[in-house]
N, C-alpha and C positions, 0 to 999 in steps of 0.2 A: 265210223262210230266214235263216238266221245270218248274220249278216254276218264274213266270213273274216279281213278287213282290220281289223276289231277284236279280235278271239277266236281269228285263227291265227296262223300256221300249222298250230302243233300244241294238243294239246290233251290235260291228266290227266284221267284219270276213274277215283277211288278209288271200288273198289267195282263195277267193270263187269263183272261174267261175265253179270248174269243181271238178269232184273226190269227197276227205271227204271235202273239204269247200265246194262244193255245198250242199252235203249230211248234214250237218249243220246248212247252209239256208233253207233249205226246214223243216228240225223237229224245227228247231228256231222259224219261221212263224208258223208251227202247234201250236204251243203255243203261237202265237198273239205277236210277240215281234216282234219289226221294226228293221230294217236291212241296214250297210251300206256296204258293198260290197266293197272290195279291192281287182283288180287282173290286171295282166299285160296287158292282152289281152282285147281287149274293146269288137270285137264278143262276144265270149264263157259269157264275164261279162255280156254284153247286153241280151243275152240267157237266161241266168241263172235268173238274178233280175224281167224279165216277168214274167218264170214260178214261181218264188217265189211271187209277186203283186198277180195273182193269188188265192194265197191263202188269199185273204185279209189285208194282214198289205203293211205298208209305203217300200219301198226299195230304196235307194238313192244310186251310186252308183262312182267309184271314179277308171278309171284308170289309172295306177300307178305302173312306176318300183320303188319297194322302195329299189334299188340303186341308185334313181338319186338322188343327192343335193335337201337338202329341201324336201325329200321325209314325214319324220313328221308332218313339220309345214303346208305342204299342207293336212294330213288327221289331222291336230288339227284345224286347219281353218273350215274344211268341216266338222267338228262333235262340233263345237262349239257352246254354245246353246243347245245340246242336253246332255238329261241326260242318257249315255253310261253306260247300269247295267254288261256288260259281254264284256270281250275280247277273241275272237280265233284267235290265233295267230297258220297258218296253211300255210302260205307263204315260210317255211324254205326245202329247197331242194338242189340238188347237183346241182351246176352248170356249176363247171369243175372237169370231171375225167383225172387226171395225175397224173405219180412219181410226187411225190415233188420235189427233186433236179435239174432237169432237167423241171420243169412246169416253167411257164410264171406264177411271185407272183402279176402281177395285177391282173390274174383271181382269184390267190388265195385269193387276198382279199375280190375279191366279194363274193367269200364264205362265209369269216367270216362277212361282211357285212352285207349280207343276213339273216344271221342262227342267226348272233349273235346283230349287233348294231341296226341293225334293229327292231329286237325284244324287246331292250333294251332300245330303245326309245319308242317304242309303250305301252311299259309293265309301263314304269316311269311314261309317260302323264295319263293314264287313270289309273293306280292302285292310285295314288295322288287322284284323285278323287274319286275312290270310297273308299278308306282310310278316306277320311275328310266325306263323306256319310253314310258311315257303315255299307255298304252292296257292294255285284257283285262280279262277278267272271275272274278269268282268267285262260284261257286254252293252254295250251302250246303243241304243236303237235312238239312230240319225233318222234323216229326211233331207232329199236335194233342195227343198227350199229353204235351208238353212246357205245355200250356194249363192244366192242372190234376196235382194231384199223387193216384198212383192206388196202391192198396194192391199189394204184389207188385215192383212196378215205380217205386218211389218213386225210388231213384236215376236210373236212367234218364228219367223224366219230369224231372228237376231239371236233367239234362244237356242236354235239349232246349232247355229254358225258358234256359239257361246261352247255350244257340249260338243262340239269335234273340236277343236283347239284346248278345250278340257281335257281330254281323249286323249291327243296327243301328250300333252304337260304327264299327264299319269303314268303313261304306256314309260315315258322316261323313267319317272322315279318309281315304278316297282317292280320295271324288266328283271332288275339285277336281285330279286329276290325272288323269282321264278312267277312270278305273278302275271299273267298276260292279262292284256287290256284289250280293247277291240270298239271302237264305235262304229256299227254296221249301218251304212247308209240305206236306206230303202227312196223309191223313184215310188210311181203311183202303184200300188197294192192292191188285189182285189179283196179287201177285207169289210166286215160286218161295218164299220163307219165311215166307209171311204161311200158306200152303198149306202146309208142311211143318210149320209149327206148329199146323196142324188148328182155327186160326181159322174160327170158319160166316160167311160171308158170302152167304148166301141168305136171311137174317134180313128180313122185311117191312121196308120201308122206309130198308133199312140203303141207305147211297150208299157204293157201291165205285170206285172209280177204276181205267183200267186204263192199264198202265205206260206205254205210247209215247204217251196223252192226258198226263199229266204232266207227261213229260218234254218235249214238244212246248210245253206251257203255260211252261214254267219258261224254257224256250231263249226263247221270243218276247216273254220278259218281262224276259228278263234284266238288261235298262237301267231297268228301273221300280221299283227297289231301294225300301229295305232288304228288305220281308218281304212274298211275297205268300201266298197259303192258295190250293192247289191245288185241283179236284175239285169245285168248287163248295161248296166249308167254311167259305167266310167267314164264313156265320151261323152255324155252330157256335162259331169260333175267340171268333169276338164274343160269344158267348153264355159261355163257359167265362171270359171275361175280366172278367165281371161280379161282384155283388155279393149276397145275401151267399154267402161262400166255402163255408160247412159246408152250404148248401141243394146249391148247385152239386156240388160234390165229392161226396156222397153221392148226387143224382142221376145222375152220371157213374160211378159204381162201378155202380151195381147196370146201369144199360144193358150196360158192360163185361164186366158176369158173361153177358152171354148170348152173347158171343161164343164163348168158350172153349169149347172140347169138351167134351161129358158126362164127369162123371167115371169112372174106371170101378171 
């Protein structure tokens, strides 16, 4: 169980309607800590923060594409006054798969938006405070394709690989004020848009993870910073980190292609 007296009262989790941030809200409340709820969709959030009250603690809840202007200062507003012991930052996801050269770089920005200033803002606001507190946590939800750079999704892999060497840089500078850090890697997920993006995960030997084992793993690890590899991937992540790069990378493309749906 979480320990409350490090990581509460309350608690963000960007990105909670569905999947591993729902699965986070729900073990988060098992341990009595109150909850603010950050996701695009107001349904699935409105869904999710019931059956989270449920278990008894407070759930406040804030929808929000944190692409749009002011996306921040509107969840610094809405958590102010409250003392925030833990951050899950689980909002980071692909938003446009294209070549690069030929993609449209508004979308690409919101990539990096997303994955990255987004993160970078939420991590500032609320690590400053628990830096001047001296306590809480933050959680950083990776991906192994942040391990290799993969054709389609080249931005997005580069954002990943961006917030674990973040992870690490952080984990440094606020060990020494009691503040643990943690970017938890996740490998393929069986979550609401890993499935609405028609990914096969019935694939022989494929190792799926599913959302409340993650998010369980990630909670009990949380003080064992910088970076752990969820789902049992540690030997993939190892292996993707290896030498030489153009055997690796083109072996990890063509595995990649059998994910995808037929085309049709």
């Amino acid at each position: 169980m979480i320990d409350k007296s490090l990581y509460g009262p309350w608690a963000v989790v960007a990105g909670g309607s569905e999947g591993v941030g729902a699965s986070f809200a729900h073990q988060l409340a098992d341990a009595g800590i109150n909850l603010i709820l950050i996701a695009r969709k107001p349904g699935p959030l409105e869904e999710t923060a019931a059956r989270v009250r449920a278990r008894g603690v407070e759930v406040r809840t804030l929808a929000l594409d944190l692409l749009d202007p002011g996306a921040a200062d509107k969840v610094r507003a809405a958590t102010d006054g409250l003392e925030v012991g833990l951050l899950v930052f689980n909002a980071g996801a692909n938003s446009y798969g294209h070549e690069f050269v030929t993609g449209d770089l508004d979308r690409v920005q919101g990539v990096l938006d997303l994955n990255i200033t987004a993160q970078l803002a939420l991590t500032h606001h609320f690590g400053a405070l628990m830096k001047e507190r001296g306590r809480g946590g933050i959680l950083l939800v990776g991906s192994l394709s942040g391990y290799l750079g993969q054709a389609q999704i080249s931005v997005y892999s580069a954002a990943k690989a961006f917030g674990r060497v973040f992870a690490e840089g952080l984990w440094l500078e606020l060990r020494p004020y009691g503040v643990h850090v943690l970017e938890l890697v996740l490998g393929v997920t069986r979550t609401p848009a890993m499935e609405r993006a028609g990914l096969r995960m019935d694939l022989p030997g494929l190792r799926v993870a599913e959302p409340d084992d993650v998010a369980r793993e990630g909670l009990e690890h949380l003080a064992d910073g910088p970076v752990l590899v969820a789902g049992g991937n540690a030997p993939a992540a190892e292996k993707r980190s290896g030498f030489p790069r153009a055997e690796l990378v083109l072996g990890a493309h063509e595995a990649s292609r059998r994910l995808l749906p037929p085309s049709s």
